[in-house]
VEXLOTOR-704380 format. One record per residue: residue in three letters; x, y, z of N, C-alpha, C in turn. Coordinates in steps of 0.001 Angstrom, whole numbers, plus 524288, in hexadecimal, padded with zeros to 5 digits. Each point is the difference from the previous one (the first is absolute). Last residue first. Layout:
alaXYZXYZXYZ...
//
This chain:
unk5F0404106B5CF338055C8013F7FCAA805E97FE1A7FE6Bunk7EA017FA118051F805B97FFBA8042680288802EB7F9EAunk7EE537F8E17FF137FEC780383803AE80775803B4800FAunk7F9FB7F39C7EE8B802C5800018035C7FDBE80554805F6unk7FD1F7FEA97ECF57FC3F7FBDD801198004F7FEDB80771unk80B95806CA7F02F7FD2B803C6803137FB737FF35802FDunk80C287F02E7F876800D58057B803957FD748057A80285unk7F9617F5D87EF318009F7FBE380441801398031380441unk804D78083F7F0E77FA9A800A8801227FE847FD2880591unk80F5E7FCB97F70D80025805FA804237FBFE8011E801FDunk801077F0187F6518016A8003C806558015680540802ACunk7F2217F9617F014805CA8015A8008A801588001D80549unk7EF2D7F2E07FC67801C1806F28026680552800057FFA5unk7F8A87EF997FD5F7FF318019B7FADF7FFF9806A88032Funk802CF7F07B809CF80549801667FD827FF77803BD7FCA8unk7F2397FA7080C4980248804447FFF0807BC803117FDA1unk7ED777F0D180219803A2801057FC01803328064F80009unk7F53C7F22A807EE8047680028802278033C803477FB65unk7ECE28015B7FFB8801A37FD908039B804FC80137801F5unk7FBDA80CA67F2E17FA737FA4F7FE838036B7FB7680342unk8053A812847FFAA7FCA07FE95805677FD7D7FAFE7FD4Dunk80B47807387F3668019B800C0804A77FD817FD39805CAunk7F98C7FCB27EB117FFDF805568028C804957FD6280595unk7FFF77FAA97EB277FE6E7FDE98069B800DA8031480246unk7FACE7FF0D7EB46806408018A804667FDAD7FD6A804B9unk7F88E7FBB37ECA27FEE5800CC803878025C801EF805D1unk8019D7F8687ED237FFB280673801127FD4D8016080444unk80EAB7F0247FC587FB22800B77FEAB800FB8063D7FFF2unk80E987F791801B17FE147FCA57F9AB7F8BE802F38006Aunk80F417F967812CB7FDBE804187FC147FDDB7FDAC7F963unk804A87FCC6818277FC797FF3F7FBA48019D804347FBC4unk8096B7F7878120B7FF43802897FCA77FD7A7FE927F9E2unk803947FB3B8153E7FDD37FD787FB277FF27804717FC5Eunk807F37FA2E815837FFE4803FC7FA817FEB67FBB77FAA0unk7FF6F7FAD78163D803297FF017F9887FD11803A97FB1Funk7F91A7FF1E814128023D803ED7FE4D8056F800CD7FA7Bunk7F7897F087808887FD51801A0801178043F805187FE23unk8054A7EE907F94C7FE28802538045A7FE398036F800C5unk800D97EE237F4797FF8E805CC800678025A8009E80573unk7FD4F7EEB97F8C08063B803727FED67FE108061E80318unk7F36F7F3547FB2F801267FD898050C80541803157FFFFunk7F64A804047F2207FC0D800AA805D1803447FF28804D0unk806357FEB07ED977FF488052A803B27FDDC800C1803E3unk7FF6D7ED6A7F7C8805D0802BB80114800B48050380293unk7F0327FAE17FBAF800BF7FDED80298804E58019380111unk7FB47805877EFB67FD2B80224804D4801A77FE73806CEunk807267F7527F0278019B8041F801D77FDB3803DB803DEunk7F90D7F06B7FA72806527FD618012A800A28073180109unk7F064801857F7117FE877FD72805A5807727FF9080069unk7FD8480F2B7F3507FF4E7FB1C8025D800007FD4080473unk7FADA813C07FE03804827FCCC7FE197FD6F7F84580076unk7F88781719800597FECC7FA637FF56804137FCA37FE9Funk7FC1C81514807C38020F7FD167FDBD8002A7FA238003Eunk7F0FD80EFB8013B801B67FCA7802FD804D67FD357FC16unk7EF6580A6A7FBA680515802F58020C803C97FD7580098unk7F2DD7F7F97F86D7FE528045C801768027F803F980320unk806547F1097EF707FE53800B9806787FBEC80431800C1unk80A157FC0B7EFC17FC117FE1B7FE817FDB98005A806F7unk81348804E17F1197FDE380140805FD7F74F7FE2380002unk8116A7F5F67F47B7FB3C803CA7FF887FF8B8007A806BAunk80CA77F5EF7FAC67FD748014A7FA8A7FD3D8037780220unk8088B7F55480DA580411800E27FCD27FDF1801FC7FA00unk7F0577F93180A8E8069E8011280121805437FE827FD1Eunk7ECC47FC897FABF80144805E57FF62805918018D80223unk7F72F7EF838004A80251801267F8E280258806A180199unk7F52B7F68B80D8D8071C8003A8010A801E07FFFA7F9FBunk7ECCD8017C80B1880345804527F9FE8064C7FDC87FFA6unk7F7837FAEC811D67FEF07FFD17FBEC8030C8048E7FC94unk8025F8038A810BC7FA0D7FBA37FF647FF4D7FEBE7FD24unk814EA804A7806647FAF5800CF7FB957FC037FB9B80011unk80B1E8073C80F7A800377FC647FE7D7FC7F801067FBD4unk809ED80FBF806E97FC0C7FC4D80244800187FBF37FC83unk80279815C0808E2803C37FBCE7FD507FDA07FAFC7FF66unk7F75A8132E803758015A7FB20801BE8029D7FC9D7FB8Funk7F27F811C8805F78059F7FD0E7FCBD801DF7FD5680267unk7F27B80C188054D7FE997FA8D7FF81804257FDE77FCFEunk800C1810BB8088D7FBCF800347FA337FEF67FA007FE27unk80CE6805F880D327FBC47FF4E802CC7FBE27FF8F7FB6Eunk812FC7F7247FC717FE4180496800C97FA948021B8037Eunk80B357EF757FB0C80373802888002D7FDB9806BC7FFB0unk7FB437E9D4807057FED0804287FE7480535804157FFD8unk7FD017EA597FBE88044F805FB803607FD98803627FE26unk7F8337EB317FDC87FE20805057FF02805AF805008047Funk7FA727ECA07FAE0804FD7FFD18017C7FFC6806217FDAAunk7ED9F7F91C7F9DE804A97FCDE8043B803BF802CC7FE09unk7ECF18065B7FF088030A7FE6D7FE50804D57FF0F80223unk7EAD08005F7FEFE801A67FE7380348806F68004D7FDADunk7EDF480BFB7F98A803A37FADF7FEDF8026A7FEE580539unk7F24F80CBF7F7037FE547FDFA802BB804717FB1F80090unk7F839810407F1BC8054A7FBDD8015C7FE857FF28803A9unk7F7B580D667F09A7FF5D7FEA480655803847FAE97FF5Cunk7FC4280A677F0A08054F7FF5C802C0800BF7FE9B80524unk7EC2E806ED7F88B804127FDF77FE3B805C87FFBA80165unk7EFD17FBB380B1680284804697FEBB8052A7FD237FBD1unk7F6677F4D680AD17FD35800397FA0A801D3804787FEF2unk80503800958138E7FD8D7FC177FD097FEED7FFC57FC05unk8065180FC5806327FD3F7FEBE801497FF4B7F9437FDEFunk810C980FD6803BB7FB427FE667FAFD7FBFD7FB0080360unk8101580C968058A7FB45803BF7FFBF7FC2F7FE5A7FBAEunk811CA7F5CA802AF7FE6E8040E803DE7FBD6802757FD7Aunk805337EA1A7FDAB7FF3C806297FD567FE0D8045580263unk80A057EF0880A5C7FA9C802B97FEA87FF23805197FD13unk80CDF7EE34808A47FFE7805237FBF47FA85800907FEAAunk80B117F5A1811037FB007FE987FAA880065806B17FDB1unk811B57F199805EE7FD2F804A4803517F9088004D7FB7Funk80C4E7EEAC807E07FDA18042A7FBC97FE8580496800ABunk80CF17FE7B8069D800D77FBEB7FD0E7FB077FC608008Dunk80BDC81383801FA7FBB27FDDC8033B7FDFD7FB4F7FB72unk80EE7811D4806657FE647FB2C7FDAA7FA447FBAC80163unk8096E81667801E87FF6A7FC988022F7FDC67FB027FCF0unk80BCA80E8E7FA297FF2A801AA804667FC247F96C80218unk80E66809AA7F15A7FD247FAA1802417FF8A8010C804CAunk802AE80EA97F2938028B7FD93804227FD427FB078018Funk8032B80EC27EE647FBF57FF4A80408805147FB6180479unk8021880EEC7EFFA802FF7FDDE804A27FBC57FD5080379unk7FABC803A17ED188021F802D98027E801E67FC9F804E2unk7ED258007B7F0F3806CE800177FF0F802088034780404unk7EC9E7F5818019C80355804538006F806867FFE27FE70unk7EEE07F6A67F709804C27FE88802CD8047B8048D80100unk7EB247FD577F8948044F802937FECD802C17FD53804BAunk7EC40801F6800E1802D87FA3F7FC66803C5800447FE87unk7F7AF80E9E8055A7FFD07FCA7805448038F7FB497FD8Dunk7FCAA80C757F38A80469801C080484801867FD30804B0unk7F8127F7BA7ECD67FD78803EF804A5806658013880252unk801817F32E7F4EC7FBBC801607FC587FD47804EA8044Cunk80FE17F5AD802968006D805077FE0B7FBE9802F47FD10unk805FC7EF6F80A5A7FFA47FEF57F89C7FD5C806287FEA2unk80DE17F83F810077FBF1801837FE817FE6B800757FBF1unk8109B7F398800EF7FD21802D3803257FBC8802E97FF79unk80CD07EECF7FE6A7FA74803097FDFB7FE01803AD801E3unk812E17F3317FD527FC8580033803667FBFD802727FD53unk813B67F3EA800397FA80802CD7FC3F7FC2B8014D80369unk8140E7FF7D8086F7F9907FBF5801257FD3E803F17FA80unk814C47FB8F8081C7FCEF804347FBFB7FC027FCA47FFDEunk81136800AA810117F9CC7FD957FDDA7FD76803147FA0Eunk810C6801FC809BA7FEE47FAE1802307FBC17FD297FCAAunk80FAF810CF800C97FB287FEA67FE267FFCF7F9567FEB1unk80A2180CCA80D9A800D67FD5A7FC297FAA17FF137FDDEunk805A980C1180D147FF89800567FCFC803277FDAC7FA5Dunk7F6BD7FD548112E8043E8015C8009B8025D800FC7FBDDunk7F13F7F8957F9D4800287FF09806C5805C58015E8002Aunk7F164803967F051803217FF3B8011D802547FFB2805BCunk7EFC17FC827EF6B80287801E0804FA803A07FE4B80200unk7F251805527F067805CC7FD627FF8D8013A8027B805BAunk7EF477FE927F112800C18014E80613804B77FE3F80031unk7F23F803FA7F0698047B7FB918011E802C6803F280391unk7F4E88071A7F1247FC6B7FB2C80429803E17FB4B80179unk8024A8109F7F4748033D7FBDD7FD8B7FD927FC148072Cunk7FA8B80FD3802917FEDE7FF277F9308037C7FB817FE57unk7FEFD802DB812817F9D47FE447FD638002D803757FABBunk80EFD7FA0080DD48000A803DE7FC567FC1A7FCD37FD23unk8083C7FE87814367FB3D7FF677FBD27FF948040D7FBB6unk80E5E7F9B5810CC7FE6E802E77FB607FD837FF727FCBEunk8087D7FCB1814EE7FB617FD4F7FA7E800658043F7FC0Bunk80C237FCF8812707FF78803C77FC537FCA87FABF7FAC5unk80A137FD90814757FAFB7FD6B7FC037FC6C805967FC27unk812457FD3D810317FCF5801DA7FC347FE3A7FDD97FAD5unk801417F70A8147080136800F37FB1B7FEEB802E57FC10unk7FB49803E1813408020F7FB5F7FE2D802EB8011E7FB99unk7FC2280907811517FFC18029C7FB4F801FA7FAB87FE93unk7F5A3801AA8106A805E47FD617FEEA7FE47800857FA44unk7F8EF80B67810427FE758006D7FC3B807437FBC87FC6Funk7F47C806198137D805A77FF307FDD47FDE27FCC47FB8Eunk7F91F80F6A80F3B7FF967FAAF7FE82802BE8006E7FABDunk7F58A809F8812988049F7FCA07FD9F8009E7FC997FB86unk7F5FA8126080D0C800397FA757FBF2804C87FD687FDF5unk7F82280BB18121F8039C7FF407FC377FDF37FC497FC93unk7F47A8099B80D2B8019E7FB577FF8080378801837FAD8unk7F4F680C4A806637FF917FE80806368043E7FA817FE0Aunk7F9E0814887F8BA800EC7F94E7FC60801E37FE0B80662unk7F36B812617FE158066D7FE1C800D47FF897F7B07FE23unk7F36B81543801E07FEF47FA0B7FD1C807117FE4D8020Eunk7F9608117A8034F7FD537FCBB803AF800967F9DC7FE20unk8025880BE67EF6E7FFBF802B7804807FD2C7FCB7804BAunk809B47F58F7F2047FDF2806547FF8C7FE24801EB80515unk80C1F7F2007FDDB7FF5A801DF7FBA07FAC2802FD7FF6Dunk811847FC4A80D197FB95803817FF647FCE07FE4F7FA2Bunk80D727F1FC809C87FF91803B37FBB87FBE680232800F5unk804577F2B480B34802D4803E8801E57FE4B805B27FA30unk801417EBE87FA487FFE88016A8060C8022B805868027Bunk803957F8467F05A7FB20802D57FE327FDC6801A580482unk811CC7F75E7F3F07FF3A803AA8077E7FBF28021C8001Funk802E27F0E27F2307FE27804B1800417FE888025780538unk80C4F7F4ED7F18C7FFE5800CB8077B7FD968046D7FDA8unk805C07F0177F39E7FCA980464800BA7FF798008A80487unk80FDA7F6667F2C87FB067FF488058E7FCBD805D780145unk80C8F7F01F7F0997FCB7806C3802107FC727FF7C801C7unk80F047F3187F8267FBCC8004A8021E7FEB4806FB801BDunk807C67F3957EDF3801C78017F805247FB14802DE804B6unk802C77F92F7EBB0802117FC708039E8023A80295803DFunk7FC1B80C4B7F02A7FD8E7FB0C7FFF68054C7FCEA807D9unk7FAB88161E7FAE6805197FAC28006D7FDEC7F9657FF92unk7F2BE810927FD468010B7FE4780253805D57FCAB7FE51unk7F8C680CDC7F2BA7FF247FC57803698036B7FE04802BCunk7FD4A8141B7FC538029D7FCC67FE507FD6B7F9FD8024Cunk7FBDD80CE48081980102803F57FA87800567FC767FBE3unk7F54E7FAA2810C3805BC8016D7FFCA7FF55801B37F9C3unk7F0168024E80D9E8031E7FBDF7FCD68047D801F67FF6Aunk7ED1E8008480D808068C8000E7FF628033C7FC9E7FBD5unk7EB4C808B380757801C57FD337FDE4805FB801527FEF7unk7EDE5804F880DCC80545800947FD12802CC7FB3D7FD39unk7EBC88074F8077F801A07FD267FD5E8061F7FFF77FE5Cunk7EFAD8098A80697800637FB2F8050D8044F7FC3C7FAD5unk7FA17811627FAD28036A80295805857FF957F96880565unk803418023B7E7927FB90801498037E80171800508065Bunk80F627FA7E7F7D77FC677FEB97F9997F8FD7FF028049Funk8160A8056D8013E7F9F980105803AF7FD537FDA57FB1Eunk814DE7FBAF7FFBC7FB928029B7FF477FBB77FED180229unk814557FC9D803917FCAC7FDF8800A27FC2A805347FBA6unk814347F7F67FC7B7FB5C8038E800BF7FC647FF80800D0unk816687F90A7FA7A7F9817FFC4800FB7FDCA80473800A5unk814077F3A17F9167FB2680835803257FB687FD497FEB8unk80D657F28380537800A5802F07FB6D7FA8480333802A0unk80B957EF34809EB7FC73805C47FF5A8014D801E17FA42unk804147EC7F80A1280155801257FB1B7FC27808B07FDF8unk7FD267F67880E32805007FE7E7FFF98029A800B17FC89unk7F0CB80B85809157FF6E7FBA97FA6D806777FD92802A2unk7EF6A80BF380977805F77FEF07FF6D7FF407FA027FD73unk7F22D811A2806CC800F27FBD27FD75805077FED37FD7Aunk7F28A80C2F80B9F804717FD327FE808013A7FBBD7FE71unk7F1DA8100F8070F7FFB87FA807FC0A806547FF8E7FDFCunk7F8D380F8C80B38800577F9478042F800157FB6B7FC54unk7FEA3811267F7878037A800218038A801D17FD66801BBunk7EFA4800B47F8D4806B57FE857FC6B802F08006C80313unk7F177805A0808C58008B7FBEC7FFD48043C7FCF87FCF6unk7FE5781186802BF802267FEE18046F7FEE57FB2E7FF95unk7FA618088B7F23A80418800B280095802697FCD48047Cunk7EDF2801DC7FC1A802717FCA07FDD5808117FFFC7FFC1unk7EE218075180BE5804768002C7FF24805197FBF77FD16unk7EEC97FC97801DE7FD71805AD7FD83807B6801CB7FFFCunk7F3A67EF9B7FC158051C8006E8021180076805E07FED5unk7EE037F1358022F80522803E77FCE1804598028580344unk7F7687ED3D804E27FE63803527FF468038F803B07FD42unk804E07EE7D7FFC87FAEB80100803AB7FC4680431800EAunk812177FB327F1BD7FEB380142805287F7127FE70800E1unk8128A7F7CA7F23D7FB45801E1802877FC9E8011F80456unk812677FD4E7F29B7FF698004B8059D7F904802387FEBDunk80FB57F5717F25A7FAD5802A7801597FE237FFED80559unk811AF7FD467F22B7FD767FEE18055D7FC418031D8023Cunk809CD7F6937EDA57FD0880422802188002E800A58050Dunk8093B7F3807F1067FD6B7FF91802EE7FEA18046E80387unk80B517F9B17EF8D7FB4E803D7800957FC287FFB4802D9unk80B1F7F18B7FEC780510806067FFC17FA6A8055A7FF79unk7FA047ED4A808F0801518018F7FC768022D8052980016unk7FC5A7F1D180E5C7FD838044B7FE9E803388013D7FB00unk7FF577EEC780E2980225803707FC817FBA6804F07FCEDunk7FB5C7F5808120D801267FE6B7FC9F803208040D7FC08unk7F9B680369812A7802A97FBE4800198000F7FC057FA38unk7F17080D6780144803A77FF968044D800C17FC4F7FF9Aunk7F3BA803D17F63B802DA7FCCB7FE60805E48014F803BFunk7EEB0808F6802927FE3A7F9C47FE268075A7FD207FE50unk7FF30813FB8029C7FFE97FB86805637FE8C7F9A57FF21unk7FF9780A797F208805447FF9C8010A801C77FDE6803ADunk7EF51804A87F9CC802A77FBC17FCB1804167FC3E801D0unk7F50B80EB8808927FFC17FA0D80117801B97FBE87FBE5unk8080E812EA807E37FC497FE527FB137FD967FBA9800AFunk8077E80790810EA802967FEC47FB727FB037FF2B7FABEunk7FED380B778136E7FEB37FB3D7FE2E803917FF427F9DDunk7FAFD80E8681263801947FE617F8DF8015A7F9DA8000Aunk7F53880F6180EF6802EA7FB417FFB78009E7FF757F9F0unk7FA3280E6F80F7D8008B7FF7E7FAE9804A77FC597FFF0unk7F06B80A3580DF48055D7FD4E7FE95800E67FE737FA8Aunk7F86F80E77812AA7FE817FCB07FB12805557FE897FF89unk801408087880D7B7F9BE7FF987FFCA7FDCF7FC657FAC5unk813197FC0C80AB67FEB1805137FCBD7F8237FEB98007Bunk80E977FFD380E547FD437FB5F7FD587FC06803FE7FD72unk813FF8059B8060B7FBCA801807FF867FB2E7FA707FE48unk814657FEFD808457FD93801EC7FD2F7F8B4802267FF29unk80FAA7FE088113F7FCA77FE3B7FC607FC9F803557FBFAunk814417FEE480E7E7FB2F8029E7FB6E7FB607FCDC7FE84unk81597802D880B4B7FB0B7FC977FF057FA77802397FD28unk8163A8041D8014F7FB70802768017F7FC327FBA17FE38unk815888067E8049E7FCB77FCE37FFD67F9558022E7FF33unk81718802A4801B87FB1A8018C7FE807FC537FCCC80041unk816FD80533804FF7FCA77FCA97FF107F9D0802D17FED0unk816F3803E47FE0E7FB03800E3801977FC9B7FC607FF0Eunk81562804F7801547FBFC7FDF27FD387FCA18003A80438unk81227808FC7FBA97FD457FE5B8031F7FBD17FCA87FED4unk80F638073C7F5287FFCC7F89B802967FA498005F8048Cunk8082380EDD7F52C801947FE78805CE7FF5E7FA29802ADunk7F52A80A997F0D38051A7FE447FEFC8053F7FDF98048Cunk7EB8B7FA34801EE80194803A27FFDC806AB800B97FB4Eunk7EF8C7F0248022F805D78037A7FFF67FFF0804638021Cunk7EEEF7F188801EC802E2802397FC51804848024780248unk7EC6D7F23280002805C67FFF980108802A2803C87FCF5unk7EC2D7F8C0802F6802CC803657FDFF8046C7FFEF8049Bunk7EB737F5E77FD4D804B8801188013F804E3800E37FE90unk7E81C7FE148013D804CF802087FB998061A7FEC0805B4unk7EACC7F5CB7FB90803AD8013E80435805168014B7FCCEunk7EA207FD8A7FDD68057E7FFE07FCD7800C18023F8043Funk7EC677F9007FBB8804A18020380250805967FF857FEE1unk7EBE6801187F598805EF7FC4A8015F8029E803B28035Eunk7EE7A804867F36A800AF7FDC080507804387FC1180309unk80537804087EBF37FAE9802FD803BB7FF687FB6D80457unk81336800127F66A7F8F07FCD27FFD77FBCC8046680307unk80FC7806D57F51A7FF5D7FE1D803657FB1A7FED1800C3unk80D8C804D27EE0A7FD0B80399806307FE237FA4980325unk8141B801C67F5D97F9157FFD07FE197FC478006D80467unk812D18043F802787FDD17FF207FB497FB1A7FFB77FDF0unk808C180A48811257FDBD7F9B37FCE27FFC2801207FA00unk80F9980B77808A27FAE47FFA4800947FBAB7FB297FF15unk8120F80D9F808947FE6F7F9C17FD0B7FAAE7FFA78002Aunk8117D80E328014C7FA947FDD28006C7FDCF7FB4F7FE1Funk810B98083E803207FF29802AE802707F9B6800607FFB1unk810837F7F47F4147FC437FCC9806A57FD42803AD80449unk805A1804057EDAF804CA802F0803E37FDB57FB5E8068Aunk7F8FA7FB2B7ED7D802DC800B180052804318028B80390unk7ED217F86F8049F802E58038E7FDAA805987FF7C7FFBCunk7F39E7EF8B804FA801AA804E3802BD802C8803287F8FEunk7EF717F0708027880525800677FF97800F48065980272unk7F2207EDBF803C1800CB806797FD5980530800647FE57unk7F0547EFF880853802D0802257FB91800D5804767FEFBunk7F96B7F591812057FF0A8033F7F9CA803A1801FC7FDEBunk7FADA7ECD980AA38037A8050E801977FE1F803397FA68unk7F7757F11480D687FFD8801167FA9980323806FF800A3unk7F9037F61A80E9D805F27FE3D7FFDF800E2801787F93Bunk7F3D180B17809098008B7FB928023D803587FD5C7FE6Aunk8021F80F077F7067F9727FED98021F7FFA97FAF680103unk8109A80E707FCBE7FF697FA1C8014A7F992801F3801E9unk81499809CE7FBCB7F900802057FF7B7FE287F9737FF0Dunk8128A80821802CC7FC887FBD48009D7F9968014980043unk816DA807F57FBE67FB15801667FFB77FAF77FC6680079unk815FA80802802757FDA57FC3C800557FAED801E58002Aunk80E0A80D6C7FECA802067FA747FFA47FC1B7FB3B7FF06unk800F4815C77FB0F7FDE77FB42802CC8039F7FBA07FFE6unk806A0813E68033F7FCBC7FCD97FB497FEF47FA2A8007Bunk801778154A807C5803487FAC37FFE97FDD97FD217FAEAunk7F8A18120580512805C88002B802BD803547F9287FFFDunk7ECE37FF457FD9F80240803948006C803118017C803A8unk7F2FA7F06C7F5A28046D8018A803308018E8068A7FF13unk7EDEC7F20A7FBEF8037F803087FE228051F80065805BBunk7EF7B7F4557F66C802E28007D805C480467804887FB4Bunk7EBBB7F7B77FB97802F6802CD7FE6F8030B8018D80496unk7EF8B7F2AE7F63E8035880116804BD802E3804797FEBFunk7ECB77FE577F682805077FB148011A802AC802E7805C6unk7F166805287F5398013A802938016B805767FC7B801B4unk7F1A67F9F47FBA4800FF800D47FC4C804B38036D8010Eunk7F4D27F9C780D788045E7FEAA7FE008028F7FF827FB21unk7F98E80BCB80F007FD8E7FDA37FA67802C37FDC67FEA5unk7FB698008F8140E8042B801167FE327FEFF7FF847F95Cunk7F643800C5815977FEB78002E7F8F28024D8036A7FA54unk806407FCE4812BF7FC667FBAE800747FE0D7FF9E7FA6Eunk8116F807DD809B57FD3B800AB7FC5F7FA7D7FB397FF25unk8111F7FFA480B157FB3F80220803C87FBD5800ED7FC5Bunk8131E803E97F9607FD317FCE9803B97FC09801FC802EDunk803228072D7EC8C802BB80057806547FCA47FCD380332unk802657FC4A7EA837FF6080423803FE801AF7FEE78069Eunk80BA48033E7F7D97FBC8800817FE447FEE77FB3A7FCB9unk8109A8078580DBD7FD957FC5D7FD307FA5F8011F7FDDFunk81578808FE806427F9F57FFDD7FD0B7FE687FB377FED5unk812198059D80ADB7FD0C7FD4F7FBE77FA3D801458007C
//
């Protein structure tokens, strides 16, 4: 038997993982262990190798041990002790802070998973790599690079309503660029709630949402009044991303006594894009819901209903907009339903 690397190794990469081979037999038994924490591999179809799975902590010792055959029944033993390398630099990821903010509550069928690194990621390949992710309910996915400190992971299709998905990111042990290595795994578990599908159609100004797909709710509403581009209501797949009760609204790039300047405090506010959209309680004008789009972007429902959405949402519930001329770009927050998904895919480091 072969082990790599070879005992006695002091500065081992551990990107480089484990690897026991046999010759002339085929393995029987395989223990690779860093103090009482054992590593994860599997063997070849003829058992004539086994390797880790995912790579290994920097600066860690590890203790290998190997058991194998002959065809004769003889058997053999192996062993080798090692330590990895303590890399010169490092690189840590982190969850979105939407998403981490709501650890341990429901998440919506168009819910995302956003990894953000610490610094760039020069071998982006070898980091997908270490991003796994297991559904109970699986359907296809795909991570994309979106710049070199940023991956994002969606499915083709939405999510399975009412089931859980967990994110393991083996990051410990990953090269991501040259001298840089990830020193800590991430973890974490994502409980897919109820599917909550909205539909805002701002030419007939009336929202109809449905929960598993019954329809529960039709709210008159208002959306942008279309007198500018800024004052338009993006049409397209947006996502409920975070809530805030009051949040304050401030006309972007106007001054006090500027005409169309605003300055408000408004309640039971879901944002659904980074361009300031938002779902929301009407400050007034309430002749206009259900008649006329009259906002500044922002869809406007009644107070009883506002409230109702506020306290129902969850954080990655799909909201589809249409009726304007305004599209929604892709990157306007969570909105990466609006990229075909072949497109989406090439987005991908991994074949």
């Amino acid at each position: 038997m072969t082990i790599t690397p070879a005992a006695n190794t002091k500065k081992a990469r551990p990107d480089s993982g484990v690897t026991v081979t046999a010759a002339g037999g085929k393995l029987d038994t395989v223990s690779v262990k860093a103090g009482s924490k054992d590593v994860v591999g599997e063997f070849n179809a003829a058992r004539t190798e086994w390797k880790s799975k995912w790579t290994l902590s920097p600066n860690t010792s590890y203790e290998v041990s190997a058991s194998a055959k002959n065809a004769d029944g003889v058997a053999a033993q192996a062993g080798s002790k090692f330590k990895t390398l303590k890399p010169d630099e490092t690189v840590a990821a982190s969850l979105d802070w939407i998403l981490e903010g709501n650890q341990g509550e429901k998440y919506g069928v168009g819910t995302p998973i956003i990894l953000n690194f610490d610094r760039e990621v020069r071998n982006k390949d070898q980091v997908e790599r270490a991003l796994e992710v297991k559904a109970e309910k699986p359907v296809e996915g795909a991570w994309r690079w979106i710049g070199n400190q940023q991956v994002v992971y969606r499915t083709k299709s939405y999510w399975p309503a009412h089931q859980k998905v967990t994110l393991v990111a083996h990051l410990a042990g990953v090269r991501a660029a040259k001298g840089v290595y990830g020193t800590k795994d991430l973890t974490r578990t994502f409980k897919i709630g109820a599917s909550r599908i909205s539909t805002v159609n701002l030419k007939k100004h009336k929202m109809t949402v449905k929960v598993d797909g019954k329809k529960v709710r039709t709210v008159p509403v208002s959306g942008g009044n279309g007198t500018t581009l800024e004052y338009t209501t993006t049409s397209g797949t947006h996502l409920a991303m975070e809530k805030d009760n009051p949040t304050r609204m401030i006309s972007p790039g106007r001054k006090k006594g500027d005409p169309g300047y605003y300055d408000l405090l408004i309640n039971y506010a879901v944002r659904i894009s980074n361009s300031g959209e938002y779902l929301h309680q009407t400050a007034g004008e309430y002749y206009c819901l259900g008649e006329a789009n009259c906002s500044h972007g922002c869809v406007r429902q009644p107070a009883k209903d506002a409230v109702w959405f506020y306290r129902t949402v969850q954080p990655g519930d799909v909201v589809v907009v249409t009726g304007t001329r305004r599209d929604l770009s892709w990157d306007n927050g969570w909105s990466f339903w609006e990229m075909p998904w072949d497109k989406w895919k090439k987005g991908s480091e991994l074949k």
